[in-house]
C-alpha positions in Angstrom: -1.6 16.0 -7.0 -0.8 17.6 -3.3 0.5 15.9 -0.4 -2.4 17.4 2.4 0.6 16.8 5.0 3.3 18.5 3.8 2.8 22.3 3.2 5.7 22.4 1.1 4.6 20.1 -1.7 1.3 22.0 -2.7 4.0 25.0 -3.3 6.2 23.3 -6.1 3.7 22.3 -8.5 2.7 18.9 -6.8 3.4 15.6 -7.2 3.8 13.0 -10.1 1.7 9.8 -10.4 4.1 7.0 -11.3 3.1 3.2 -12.6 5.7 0.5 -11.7 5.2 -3.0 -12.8 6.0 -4.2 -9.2 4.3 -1.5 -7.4 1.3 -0.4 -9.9 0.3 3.1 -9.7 2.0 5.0 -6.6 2.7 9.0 -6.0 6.1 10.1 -6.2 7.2 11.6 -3.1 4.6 10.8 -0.9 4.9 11.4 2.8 3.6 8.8 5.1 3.5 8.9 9.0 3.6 6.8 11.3 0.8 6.5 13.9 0.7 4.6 17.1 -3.0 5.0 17.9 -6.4 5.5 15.8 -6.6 8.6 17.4 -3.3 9.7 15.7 -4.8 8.3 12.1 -8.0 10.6 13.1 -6.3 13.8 13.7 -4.5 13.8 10.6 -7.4 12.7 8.4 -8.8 16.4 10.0 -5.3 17.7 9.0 -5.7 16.9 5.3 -9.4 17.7 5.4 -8.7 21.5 6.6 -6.2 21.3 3.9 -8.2 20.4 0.8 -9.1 22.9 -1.9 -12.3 24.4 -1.4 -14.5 27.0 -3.8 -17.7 28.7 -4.1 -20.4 27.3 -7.0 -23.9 28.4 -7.7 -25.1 25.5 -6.3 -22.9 25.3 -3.0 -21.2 27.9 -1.2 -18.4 25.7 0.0 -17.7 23.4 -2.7 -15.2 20.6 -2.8 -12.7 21.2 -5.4 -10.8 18.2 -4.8 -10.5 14.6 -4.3 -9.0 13.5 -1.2 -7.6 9.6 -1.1 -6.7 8.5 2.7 -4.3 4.9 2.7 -3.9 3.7 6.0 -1.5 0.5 6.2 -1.9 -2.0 9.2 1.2 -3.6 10.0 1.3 -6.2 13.1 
């Protein structure tokens, strides 16, 4: 599992998926940002997109070899 944010976690071996009774399933070390407009949540949707893994198939020349999970929280 790689932060798409932070360049520095996709270098040590990624991140650990944890399950906490209070919490459920979370990732260890995650970063999270905090945005002050939709256009800030936009640009860094882009951000991880550029980042994610990507590989040539038979099939597709520019195929996705990843899974990319966004979680936006609203607070008001």
């Amino acid at each position: 599992v790689a932060d798409l944010l932070s360049k520095t976690s996709r270098c040590t071996g990624g991140l650990r998926v944890r399950e906490d009774q209070q919490r459920g399933f979370y990732v260890e070390g995650l970063r999270r940002v905090p945005c002050d407009s939709a256009v800030q949540v936009e640009q860094l949707m882009e951000q991880g997109t550029r980042t994610r893994t990507t590989a040539a198939t038979h099939m597709n020349a520019n195929s996705s070899r990843s899974h990319m999970l966004i979680i936006i929280q609203l607070k008001q």
